[in-house]
C-alpha positions in Angstrom: 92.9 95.7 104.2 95.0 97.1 106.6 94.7 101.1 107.0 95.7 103.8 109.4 93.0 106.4 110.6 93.6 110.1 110.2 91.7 112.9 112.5 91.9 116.1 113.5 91.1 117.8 110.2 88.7 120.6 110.2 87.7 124.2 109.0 90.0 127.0 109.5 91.1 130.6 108.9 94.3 131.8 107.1 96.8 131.5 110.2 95.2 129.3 112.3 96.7 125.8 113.6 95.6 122.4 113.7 97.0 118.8 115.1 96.6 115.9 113.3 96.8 112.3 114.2 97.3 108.9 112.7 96.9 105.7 114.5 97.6 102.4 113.6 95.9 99.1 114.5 96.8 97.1 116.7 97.4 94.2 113.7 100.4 96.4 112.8 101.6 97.5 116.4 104.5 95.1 115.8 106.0 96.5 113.2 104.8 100.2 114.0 108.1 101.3 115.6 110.5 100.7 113.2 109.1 102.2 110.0 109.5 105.6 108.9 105.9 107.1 109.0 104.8 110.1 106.5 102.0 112.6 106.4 100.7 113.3 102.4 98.5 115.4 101.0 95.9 115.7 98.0 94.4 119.1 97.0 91.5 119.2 94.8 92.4 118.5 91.2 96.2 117.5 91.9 98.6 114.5 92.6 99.4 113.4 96.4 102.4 114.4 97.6 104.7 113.9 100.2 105.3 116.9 102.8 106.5 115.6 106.0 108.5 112.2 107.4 110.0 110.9 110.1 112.6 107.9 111.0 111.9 105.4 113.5 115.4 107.5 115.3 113.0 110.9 114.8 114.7 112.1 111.9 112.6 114.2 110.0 111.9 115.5 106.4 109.7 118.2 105.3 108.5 119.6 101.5 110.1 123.0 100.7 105.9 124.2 100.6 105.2 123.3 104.6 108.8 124.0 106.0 108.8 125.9 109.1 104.9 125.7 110.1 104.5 121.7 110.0 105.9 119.7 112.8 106.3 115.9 112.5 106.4 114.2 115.9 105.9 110.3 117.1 105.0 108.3 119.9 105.5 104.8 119.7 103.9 103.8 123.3 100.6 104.7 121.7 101.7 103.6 118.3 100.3 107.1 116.5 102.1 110.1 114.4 101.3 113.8 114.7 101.1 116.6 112.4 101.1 120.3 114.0 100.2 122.4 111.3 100.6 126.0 111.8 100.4 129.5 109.7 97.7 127.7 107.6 97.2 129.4 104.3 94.4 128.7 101.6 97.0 126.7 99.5 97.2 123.9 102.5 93.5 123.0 101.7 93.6 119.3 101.2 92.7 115.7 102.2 95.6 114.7 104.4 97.0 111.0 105.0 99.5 109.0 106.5 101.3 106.1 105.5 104.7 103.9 106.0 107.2 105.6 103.7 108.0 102.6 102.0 106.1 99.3 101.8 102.9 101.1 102.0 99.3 99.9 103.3 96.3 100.6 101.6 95.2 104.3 101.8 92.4 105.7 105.0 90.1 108.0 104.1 92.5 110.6 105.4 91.3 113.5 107.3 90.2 117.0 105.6 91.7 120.1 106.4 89.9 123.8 104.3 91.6 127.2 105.0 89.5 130.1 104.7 91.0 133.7 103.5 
């Protein structure tokens, strides 16, 4: 199994900010660079679903639901992908992962962002 690791979850109030990172091992630093990364998210009781992406060129995608308060960003020196997420609101709560868009490894244990009201 080869899996990226998630941090940088945590417990916040409506409006408050976090980062998140991804990192991938060094088995996959090779082919790190030219993928498309994405961030997902699963709240309790529903699907995962996509909400931000971003080309190996930087171009980036977000869901409709995050637009405008989630920023996708990568560095490829230190092979990780970031997630600033901003104006946090109870309906963000979730387990968050990232992943390659397409060709996808086996899911991390993602890391856990709760918004308070």
């Amino acid at each position: 199994q080869v899996q990226l690791v998630e941090s940088g979850g945590g417990l916040v109030q409506s409006g408050g900010s976090l980062r998140l990172t991804c990192k991938a091992p060094r088995m996959i630093f090779s082919v790190f660079s030219p993928k498309t990364m994405a961030w997902y998210r699963q709240a309790p009781g529903k699907e995962r679903e996509l909400i931000a992406s971003i080309t190996a060129d930087r171009t980036t995608y977000y869901a409709e639901s995050v637009k405008g308060r989630f920023t996708i960003t990568r560095d490829n020196s230190n092979k990780k992908v970031y997630l600033q997420i901003n104006s946090l609101k109870p309906e963000d709560t979730a387990a968050y992962y990232c992943n390659k868009m397409n060709n996808q490894l086996t899911w991390g244990q993602g890391t856990h962002v709760t918004v308070s009201s």
